[in-house]
C-alpha positions in Angstrom: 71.2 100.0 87.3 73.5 98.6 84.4 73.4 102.1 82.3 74.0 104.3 85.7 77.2 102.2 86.2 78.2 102.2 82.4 77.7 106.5 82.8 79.4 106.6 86.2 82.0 104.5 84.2 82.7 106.6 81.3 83.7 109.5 84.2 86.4 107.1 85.3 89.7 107.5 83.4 91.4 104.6 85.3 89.1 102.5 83.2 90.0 103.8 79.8 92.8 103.9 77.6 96.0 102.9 78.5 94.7 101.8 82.1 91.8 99.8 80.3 92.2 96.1 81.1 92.9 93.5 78.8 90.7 90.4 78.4 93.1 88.1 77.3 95.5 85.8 78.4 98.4 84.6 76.2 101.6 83.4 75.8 104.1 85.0 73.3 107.8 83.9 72.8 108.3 84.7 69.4 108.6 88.7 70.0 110.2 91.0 68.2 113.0 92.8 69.5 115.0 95.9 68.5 118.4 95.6 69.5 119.6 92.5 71.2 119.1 90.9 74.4 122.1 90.4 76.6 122.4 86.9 77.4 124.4 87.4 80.9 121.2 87.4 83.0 118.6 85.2 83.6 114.9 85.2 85.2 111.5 87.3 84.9 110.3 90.5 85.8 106.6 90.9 87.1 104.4 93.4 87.5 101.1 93.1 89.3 98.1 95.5 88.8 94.3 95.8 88.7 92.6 94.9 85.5 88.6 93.9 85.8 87.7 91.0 85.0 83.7 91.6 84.7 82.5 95.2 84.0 82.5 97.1 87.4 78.9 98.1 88.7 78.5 101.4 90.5 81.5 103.4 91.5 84.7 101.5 90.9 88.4 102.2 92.2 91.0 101.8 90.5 92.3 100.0 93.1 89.6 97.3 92.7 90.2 95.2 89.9 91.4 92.0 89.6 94.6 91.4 90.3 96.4 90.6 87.1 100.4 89.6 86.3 102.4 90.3 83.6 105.8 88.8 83.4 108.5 88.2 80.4 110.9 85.3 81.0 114.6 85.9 79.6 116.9 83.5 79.2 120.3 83.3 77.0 119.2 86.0 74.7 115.6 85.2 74.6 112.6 86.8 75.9 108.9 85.3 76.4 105.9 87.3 77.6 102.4 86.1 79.3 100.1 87.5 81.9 97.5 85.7 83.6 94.7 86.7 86.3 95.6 86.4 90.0 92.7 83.5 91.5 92.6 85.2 94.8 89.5 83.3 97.1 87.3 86.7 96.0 87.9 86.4 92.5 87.0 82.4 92.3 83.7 83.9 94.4 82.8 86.9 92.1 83.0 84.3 89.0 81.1 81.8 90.9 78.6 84.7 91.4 78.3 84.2 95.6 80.7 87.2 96.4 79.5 89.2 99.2 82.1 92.1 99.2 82.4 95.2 97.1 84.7 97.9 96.7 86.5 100.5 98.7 83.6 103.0 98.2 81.0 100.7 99.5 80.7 100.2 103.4 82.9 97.3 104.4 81.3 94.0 105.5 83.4 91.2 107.1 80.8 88.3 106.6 83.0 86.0 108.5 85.9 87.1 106.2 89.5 88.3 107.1 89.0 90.9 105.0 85.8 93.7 104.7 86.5 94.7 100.9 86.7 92.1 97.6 90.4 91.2 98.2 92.3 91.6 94.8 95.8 90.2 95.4 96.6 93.0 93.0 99.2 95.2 94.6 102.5 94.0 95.3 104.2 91.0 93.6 107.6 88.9 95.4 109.1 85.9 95.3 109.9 84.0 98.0 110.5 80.0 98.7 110.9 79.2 95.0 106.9 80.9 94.4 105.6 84.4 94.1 103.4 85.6 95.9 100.8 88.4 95.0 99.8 90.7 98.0 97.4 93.5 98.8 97.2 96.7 100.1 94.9 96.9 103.0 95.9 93.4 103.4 94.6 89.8 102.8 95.2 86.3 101.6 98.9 85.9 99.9 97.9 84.0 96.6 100.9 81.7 95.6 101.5 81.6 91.5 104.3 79.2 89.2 107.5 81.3 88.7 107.4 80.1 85.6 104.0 79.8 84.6 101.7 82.3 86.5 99.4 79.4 87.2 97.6 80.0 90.7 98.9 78.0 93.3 97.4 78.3 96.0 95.7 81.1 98.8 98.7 81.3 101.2 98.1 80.7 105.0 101.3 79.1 106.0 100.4 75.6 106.6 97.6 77.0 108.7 99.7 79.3 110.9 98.1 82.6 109.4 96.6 84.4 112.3 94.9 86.4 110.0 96.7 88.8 106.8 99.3 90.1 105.0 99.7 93.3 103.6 101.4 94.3 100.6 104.9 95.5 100.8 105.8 93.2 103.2 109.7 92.3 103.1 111.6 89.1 101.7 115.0 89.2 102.8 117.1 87.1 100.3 120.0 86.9 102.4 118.5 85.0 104.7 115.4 83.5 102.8 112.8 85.1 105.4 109.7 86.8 104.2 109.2 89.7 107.2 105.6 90.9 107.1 103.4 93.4 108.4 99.1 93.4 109.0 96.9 96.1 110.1 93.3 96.0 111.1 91.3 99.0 109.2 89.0 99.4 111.8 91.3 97.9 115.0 94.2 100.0 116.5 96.9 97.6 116.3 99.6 95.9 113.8 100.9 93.3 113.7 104.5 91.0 112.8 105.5 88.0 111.6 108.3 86.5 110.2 108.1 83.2 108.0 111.0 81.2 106.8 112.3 79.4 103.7 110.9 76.5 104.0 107.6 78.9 104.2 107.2 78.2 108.0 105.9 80.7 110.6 108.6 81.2 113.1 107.6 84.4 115.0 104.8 86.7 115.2 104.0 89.8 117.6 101.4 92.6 117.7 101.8 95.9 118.3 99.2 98.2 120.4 98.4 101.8 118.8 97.0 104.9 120.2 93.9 104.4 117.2 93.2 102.2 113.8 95.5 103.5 111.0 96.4 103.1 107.2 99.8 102.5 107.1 101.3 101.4 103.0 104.9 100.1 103.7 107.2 98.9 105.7 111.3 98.8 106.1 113.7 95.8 107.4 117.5 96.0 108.1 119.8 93.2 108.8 118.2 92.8 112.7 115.5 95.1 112.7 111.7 96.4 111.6 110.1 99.6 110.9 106.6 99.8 111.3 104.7 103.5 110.6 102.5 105.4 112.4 101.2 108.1 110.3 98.4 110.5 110.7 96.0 110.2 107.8 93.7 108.0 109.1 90.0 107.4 109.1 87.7 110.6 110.1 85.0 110.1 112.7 82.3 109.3 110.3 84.7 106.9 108.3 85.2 105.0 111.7 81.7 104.9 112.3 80.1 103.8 109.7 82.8 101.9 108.4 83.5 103.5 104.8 86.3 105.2 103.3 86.4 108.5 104.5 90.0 109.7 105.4 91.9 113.1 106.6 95.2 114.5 108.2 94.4 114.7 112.1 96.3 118.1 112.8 96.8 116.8 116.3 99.1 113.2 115.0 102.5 113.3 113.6 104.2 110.8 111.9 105.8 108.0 113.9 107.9 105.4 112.9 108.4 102.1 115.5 111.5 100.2 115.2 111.6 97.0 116.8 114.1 93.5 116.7 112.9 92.0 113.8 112.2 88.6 116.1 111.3 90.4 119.3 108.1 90.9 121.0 105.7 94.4 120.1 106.3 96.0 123.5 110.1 96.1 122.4 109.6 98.7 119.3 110.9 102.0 120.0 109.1 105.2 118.4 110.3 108.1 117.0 108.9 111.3 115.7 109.2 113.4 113.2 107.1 116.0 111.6 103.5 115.0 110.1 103.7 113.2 106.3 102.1 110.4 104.9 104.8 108.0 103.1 103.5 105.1 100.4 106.6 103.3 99.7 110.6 102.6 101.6 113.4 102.7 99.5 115.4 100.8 101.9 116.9 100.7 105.2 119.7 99.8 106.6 122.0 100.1 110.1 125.0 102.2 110.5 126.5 101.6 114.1 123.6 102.6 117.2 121.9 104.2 113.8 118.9 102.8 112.1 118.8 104.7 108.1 115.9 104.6 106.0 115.1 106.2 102.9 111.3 106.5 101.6 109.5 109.3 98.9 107.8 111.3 101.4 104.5 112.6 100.4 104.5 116.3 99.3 101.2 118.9 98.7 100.5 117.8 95.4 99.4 121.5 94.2 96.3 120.2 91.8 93.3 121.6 91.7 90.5 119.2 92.0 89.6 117.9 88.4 85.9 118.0 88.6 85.3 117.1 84.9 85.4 113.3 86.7 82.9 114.0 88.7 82.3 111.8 91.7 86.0 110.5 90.6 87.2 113.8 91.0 88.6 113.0 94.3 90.2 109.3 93.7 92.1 111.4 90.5 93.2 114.0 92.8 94.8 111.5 95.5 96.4 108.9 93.2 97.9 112.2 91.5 101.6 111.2 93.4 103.6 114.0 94.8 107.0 112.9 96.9 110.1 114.0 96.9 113.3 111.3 98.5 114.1 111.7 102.2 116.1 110.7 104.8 115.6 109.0 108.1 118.6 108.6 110.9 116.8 106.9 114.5 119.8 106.3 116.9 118.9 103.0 118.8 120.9 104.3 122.1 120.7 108.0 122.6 116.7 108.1 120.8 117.8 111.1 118.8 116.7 111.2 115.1 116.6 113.5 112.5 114.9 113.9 108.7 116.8 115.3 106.0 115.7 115.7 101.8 117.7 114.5 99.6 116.3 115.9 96.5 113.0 118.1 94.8 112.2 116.3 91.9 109.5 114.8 92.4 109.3 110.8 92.0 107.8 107.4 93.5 107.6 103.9 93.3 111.3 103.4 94.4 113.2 99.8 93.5 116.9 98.6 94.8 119.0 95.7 94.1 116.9 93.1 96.0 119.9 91.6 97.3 120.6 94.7 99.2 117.3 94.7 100.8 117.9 95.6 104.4 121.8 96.7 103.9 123.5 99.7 102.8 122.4 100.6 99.2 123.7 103.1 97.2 121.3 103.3 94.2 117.3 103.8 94.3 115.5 104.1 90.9 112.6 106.0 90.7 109.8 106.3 88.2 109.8 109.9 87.5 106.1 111.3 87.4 104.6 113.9 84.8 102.8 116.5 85.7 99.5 115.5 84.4 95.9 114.4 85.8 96.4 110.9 86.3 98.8 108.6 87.7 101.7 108.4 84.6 105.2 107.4 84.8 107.1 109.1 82.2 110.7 107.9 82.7 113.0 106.3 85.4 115.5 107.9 88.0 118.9 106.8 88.9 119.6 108.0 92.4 122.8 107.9 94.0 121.4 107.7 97.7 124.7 109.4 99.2 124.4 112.8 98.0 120.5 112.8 96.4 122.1 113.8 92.7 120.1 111.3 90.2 120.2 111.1 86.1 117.1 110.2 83.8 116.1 108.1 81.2 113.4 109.6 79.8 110.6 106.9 78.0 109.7 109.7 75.1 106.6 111.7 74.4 103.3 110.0 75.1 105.1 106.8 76.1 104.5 105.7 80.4 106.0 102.8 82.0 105.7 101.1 85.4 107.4 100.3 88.6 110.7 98.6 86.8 113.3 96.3 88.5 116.9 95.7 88.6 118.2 92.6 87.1 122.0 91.7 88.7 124.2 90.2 85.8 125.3 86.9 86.6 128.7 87.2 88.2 127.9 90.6 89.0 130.6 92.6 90.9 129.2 95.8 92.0 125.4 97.2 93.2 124.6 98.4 89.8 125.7 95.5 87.7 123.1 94.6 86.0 120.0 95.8 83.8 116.8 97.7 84.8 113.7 96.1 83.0 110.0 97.8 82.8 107.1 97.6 80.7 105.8 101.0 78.4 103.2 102.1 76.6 102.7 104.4 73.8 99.2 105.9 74.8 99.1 106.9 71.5 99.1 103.7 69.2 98.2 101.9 72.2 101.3 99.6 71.5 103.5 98.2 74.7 106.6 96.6 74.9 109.6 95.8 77.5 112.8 97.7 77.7 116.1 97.2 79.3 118.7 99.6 80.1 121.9 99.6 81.1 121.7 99.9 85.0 125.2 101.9 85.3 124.5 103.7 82.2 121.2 104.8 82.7 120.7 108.2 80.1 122.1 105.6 76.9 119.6 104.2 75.0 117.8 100.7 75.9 120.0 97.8 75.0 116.6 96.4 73.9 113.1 96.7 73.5 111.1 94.0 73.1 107.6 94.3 71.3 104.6 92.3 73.3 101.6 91.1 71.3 99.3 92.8 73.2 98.9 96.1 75.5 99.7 95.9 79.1 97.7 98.0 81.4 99.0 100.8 83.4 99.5 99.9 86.7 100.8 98.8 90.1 104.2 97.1 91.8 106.8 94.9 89.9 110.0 92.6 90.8 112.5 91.0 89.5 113.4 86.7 90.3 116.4 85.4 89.2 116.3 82.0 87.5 118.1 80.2 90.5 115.2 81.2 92.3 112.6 79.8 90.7 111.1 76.1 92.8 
């Protein structure tokens, strides 16, 4: 059984090189930097992804390792890096050797869980409340870590008031200190709402009837309301039945998406339609009089042949191979007219704003740009200027990929873009990472700095930024 894995392993790319994981957990504050560190910001950037912590037996998704954060610290001119593991409840269990849940290729089994697959935490990373809090995709247990520290706090129920999970990409709204979420059933046709406040305290939560389960990724909030998506790749017959994950376009669905008061009951949201997509991640959203705006990277065909050489992998490769282009959304609260418009054709993903615009009118997005290649690799950054769609690049250089950055504001900033943009890279080559940060209204220049860390970080899922002030 061991050496069938360790073969069906060697097929799996998002296991090797620069998406291998990394055994280690340090802490490194004497780094070496090229160029200097501005010293008018101060806080951490994070960035959450999936990085095994034992060797994976049978088929393994990439989307199935351990949840693991790296962060670096900065504060007047000086930088410190450290990553740590993410203790979710089903990581304590796998070490402890009683874990009765696989992967997303096995068959799920609830056991008396929330959750029907090994919940990772390892998705989506925010802070809210003074903590962060490390989320998953099909949703689970919020796991609470130190700002500071990484240490594992604590699985996150909210003083007991939980009815069940929390996916990732839920919102945090720092205007007002809420943390807006959304949970889905993968086998139940419903979703649901909830809104928790700063002193982490459930205040509301509502579900929302749907015609069938779905697989929904994201969300959107604006100042008063919630968008919740209805999108037709969903489970096929055969997936539904036996519980495994098999999914498809239904030809006969198109893609819905519910807005609703943010505090106001499910049988309030009001649907619109559009033409059938599948969308992974909002940019933001936002209202302009009786109209509710929202920008997201809408899916495109990605045009790639299926890579057999991975064999049974061939099809994970082909669907994490990102394709999406940025759109628009207008839904008119009043009249129920919408309408969808493209911004832009390059194609680009993972889409971060100020986080202090989150639900109000923003006029930048950056985008990781994505190369054309096999697997998932982000070879440089968009700046987009939302208004008319036109965007400039910073390019990371030849065989160097980053991840999902984040903007940093400039303390005392004065205008959306004031501020720095902050991601990890790698050189796939040399195997060597390290942090840059560019000038956020001068994207194409040069980084102000890049900062060498001790040891390579993985390829691999959502970041943020906190502030200092924010920290408990």
């Amino acid at each position: 059984m061991a050496n069938t894995a360790a073969k069906l392993n060697d097929l799996n790319p998002y296991l090797h090189g620069a998406y291998a994981p990394v055994q280690e957990e340090i802490t490194a504050s004497k780094l070496n930097v090229k160029g200097e560190i501005p010293r008018d910001f101060a806080g951490a950037y994070y960035r959450n992804g999936p990085n095994p912590y034992l060797p994976p037996q049978g088929l393994h998704h990439w989307f199935d390792g351990d949840g693991m954060l790296h962060a670096i610290h900065f504060e007047d001119g000086k930088a410190e890096y450290r990553n740590r593991y993410i203790h979710s409840a089903d990581f304590e269990a796998e070490r402890a050797g009683r874990l009765a849940k696989a992967g997303i290729f096995e068959p799920a089994h609830s056991n008396g869980s929330t959750t029907v697959y090994k919940d990772t935490a390892n998705t989506d990373i925010v802070m809210h409340g003074g903590e962060l809090m490390a989320l998953w995709y099909i949703s689970g247990q919020p796991v609470r870590l130190d700002a500071r520290t990484l240490e594992t706090v604590r699985s996150e129920n909210f003083a007991g008031s939980l009815p069940k999970n929390v996916s990732a990409h839920s919102k945090v709204d720092l205007q007002t200190g809420e943390f807006v979420f959304f949970d889905y059933a993968l086998y139940e046709p419903w979703y649901s709402l909830g809104v928790v406040d700063q002193q982490n305290k459930l205040t509301h939560f509502t579900q929302v009837e749907l015609p069938g389960p779905r697989l929904p990724h994201d969300m959107a909030i604006t100042e008063n309301y919630a968008i919740l998506m209805d999108l037709p790749i969903v489970f096929t017959e055969q997936g539904l039945k036996h519980k495994v994950w098999t999914i498809h376009q239904d030809e006969s669905l198109s893609t819905r998406f519910g807005v609703m008061p943010r505090t106001g009951d499910g049988s309030e949201i009001k649907w619109f339609e559009f033409e059938p997509c599948y969308i992974y991640h909002v940019i933001n959203a936002w209202e302009e009089g009786d109209n509710v705006v929202m920008y997201c990277c809408k899916m495109v065909e990605n045009g790639l042949d299926l890579p057999k050489q991975y064999g049974p992998y061939a099809p994970m490769v082909n669907v994490l191979a990102l394709r999406a282009v940025v759109c628009k959304w207008t839904m008119n609260m009043k009249t129920g007219e919408c309408s969808e418009q493209q911004m832009d054709d390059a194609i680009s993903e993972f889409p971060v704003v100020n986080l202090g615009y989150t639900g109000r009118r923003t006029r930048y997005s950056y985008n990781v740009s994505i190369a054309d290649t096999e697997t998932q690799l982000f070879d440089g950054v968009y700046k987009y200027d939302l208004g008319d769609g036109s965007h400039s690049k910073h390019g990371f250089g030849d065989n160097v990929y980053g991840s999902e950055p984040a903007f940093a504001p400039r303390l005392g900033a004065t205008a959306e873009d004031d501020g720095y943009l902050i991601t990890f890279v790698t050189d796939v080559t040399s195997g060597r990472s390290s942090a840059l940060i560019l000038d956020a209204q001068n994207i194409t220049d040069e980084p102000l700095a890049e900062i060498e860390i001790p040891q390579r970080v993985p390829l691999g899922f959502h970041g943020t930024w906190a502030n200092a002030a924010e920290f408990a």
